[in-house]
C-alpha positions in Angstrom: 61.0 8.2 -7.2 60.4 10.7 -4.5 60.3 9.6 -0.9 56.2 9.8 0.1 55.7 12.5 3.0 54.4 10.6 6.2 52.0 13.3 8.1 51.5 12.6 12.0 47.6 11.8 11.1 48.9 8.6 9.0 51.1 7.4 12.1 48.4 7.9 14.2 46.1 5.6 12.4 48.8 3.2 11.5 48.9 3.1 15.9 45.1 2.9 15.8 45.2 -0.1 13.3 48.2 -1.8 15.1 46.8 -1.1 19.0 43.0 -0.3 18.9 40.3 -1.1 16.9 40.9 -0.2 13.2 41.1 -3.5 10.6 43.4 -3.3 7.6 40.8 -2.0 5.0 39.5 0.3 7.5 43.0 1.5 7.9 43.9 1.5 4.0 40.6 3.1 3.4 42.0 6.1 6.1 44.9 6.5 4.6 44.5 6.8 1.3 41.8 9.8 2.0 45.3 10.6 4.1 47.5 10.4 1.2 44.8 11.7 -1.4 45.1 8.5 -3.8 45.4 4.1 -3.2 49.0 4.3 -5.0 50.3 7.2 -2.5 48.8 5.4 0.2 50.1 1.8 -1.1 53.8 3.4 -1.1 53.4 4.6 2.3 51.9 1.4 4.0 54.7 -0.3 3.9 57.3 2.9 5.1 55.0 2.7 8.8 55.1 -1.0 9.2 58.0 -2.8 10.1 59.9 -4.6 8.0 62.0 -7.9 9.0 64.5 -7.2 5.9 65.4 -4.5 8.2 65.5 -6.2 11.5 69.6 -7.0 11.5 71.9 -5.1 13.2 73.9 -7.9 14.6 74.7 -11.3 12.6 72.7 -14.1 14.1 76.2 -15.6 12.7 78.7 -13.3 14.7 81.2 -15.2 16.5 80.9 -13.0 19.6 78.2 -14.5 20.7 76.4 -18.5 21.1 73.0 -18.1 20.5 70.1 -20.8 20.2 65.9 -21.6 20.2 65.6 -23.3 23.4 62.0 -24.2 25.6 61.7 -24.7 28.9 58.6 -24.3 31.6 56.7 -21.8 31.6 54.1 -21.7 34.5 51.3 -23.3 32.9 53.1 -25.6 29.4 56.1 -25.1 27.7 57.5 -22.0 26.4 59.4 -21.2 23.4 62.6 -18.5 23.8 65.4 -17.2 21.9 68.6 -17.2 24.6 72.2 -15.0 23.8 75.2 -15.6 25.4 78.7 -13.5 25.2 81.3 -16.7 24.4 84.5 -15.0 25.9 82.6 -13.3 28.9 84.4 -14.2 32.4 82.3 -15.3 35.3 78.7 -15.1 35.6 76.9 -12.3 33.8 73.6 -10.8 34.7 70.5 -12.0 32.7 68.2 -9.6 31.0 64.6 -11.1 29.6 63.8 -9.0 26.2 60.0 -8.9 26.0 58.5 -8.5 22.3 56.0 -6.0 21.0 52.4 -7.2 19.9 54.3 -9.1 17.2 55.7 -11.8 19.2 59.0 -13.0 18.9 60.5 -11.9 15.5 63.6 -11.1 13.6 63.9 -7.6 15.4 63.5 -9.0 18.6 65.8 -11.3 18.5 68.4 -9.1 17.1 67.7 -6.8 20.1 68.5 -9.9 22.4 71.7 -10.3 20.2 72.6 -6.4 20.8 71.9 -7.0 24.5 74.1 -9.9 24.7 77.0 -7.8 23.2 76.3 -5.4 26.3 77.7 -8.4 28.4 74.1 -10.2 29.5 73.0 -13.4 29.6 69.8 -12.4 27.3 66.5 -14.3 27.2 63.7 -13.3 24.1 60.5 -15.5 25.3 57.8 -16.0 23.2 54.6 -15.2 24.9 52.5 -16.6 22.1 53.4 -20.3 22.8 50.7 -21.1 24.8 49.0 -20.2 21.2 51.7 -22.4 19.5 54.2 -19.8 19.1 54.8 -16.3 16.5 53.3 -17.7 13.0 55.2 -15.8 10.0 52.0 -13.5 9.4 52.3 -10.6 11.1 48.6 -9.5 11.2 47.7 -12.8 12.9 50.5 -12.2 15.7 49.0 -9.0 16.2 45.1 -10.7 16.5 46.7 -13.7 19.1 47.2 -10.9 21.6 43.7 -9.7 21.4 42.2 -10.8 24.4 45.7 -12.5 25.9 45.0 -13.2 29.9 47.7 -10.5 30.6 47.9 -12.5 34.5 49.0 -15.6 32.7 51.2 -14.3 30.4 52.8 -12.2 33.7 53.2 -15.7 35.2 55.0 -17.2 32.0 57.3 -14.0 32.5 58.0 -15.0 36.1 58.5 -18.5 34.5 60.9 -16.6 32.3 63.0 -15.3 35.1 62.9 -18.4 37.3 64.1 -20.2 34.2 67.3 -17.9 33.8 68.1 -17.2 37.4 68.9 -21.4 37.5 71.2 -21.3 34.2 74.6 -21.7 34.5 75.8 -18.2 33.7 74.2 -15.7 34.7 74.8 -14.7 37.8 71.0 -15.1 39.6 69.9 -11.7 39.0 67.4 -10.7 36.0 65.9 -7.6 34.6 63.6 -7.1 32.1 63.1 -4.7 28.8 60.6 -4.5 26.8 58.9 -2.7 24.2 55.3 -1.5 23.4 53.3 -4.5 24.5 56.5 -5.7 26.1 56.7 -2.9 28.0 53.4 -2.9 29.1 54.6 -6.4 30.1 57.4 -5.4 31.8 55.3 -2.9 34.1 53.1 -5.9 34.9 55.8 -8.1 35.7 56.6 -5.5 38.5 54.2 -5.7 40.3 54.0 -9.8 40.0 57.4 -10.4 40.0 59.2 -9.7 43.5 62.7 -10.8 42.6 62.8 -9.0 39.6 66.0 -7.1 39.6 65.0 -4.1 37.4 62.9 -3.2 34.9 62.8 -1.1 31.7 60.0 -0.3 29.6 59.8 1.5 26.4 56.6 3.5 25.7 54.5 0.7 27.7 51.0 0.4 29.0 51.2 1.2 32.6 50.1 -1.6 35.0 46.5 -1.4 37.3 47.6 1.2 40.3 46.5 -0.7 42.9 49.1 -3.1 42.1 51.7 -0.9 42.3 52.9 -1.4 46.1 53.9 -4.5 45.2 56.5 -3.3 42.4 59.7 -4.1 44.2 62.6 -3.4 41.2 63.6 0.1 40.6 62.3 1.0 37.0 62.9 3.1 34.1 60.4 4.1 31.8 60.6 5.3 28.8 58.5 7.4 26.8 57.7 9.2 23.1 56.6 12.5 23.2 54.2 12.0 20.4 52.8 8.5 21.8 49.7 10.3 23.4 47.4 7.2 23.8 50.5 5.9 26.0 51.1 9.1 27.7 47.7 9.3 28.9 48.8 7.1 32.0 51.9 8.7 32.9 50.7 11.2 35.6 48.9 8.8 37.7 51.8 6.2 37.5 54.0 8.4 38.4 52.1 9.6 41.4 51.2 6.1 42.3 55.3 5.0 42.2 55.6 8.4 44.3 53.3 7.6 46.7 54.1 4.3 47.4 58.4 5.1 47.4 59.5 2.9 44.4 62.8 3.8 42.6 62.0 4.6 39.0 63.1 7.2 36.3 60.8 8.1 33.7 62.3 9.5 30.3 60.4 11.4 27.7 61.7 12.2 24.3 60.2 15.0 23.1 59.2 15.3 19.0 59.2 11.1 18.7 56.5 8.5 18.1 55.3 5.4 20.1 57.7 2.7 18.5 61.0 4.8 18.3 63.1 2.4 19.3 62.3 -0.5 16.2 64.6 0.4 13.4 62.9 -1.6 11.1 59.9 1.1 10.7 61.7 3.6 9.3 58.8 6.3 9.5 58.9 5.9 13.1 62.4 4.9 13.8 64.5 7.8 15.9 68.1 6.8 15.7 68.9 9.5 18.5 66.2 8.9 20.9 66.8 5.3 20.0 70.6 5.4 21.0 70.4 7.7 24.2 67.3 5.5 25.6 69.6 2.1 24.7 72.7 4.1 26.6 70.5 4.4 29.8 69.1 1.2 29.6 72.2 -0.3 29.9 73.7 1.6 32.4 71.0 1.1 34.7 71.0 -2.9 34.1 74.5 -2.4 34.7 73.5 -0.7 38.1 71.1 -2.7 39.4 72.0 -6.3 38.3 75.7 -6.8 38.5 
């Protein structure tokens, strides 16, 4: 069978059903006038979303690494987190929090923590739904927990998060952060709340309030899609409000990509060399800034 064509439009309003307002018939409804018939559209649902038969690029059996579900305190309740170690690594290692999209803690983002680990971190997946009881299986209903999530509190748990990883036995007391899409967001939040923070990365993320940004302390790198225009809309004034107020940070925009480049397992979306060259920096500047 031929491969369906994906047009920018249906991307679009697969980002408007995934980030803004648009429910899942509404959204099937736009895309089949999209795709000109419900079987073109039903084919090409499933080719924008992600999919967790995807989501493995490292074994969560490869003996490289020690990895296992752990909780520990969050700032208000317990939290639930997914924690990768390097076995053979000598001396402490630096600890890197990996901060999910606005699907909570899943299959890719744990395999992201396991890719991080291999970089030689001590790596740290929370899951910001468990004041909620944690991800459920669905992914719709991940994606309706966030709505209306008290973004303070869940800042707090990521504070939680790094106070929690500083005090293992391993790394070597200073944390980053990375995150992606609501993660990132989260990771530009957790600047400005977060003091010790030792450097932050965040892929196409929604920038924090400005007048919060004197507070940022870590040097950050942000990274964007060309395409990602609801996202974009924020970078001039974030830039000029990190400018203003002296903070380190690199911003990185790859031109011709879509919000989400970075998640392999949505292969309409998915841009292996954006994906790679923004991985590459992102580890060399944790490398930087934590060791």
């Amino acid at each position: 069978m031929e491969k369906p064509t994906i047009t920018q439009a249906m991307i679009n309003a697969y980002d408007e059903y995934t980030h803004l307002t648009l429910d899942r018939r509404s959204f099937m409804e736009k895309l089949t006038a999209l795709a000109g018939s419900g079987a073109a559209a039903a084919a090409i649902a499933p080719l924008l979303a992600a999919n967790s038969a995807k989501a493995q690029m490292v074994a969560e059996t490869d003996e490289r690494l020690a990895a296992e579900d752990i909780t520990y305190p969050g700032a208000e309740g317990e939290m639930k987190g997914y924690l990768v170690r390097p076995k053979d690594a000598g001396g402490d290692l630096p600890g890197v929090i990996v901060i999910h999209e606005n699907r909570g803690l899943n299959a890719h983002i744990r395999d992201v923590a396991r890719r991080m680990a291999l970089e030689g971190f001590v790596a740290l997946a929370p899951d910001f739904l468990s004041p909620q009881g944690g991800t459920p299986a669905d992914e719709d209903q991940a994606r309706q927990m966030f709505s209306g999530m008290d973004l303070d509190a869940a800042a707090a748990n990521g504070e939680a998060t790094r106070v929690f990883l500083t005090g293992l036995d391993g790394p070597n007391g200073k944390v980053g952060a990375v995150g992606f899409c609501w993660g990132g967001g989260m990771v530009n939040r957790m600047a400005t709340r977060s003091p010790e923070l030792g450097a932050g990365v965040a892929y196409y993320g929604s920038q924090p309030p400005l007048e919060d940004v004197p507070a940022i302390e870590a040097p950050l790198m942000l990274h964007y899609a060309g395409l990602d225009e609801r996202i974009n809309a924020g970078i001039d004034a974030y830039r000029q409000a990190l400018e203003e107020n002296n903070k380190p940070f690199e911003i990185h925009v790859y031109e011709g990509v879509n919000h989400a480049f970075n998640n392999d397992t949505s292969s309409a979306r998915y841009d292996k060399a954006a994906a790679d060259l923004a991985w590459s920096r992102t580890v060399e500047f944790f490398k930087k800034h934590l060791s």
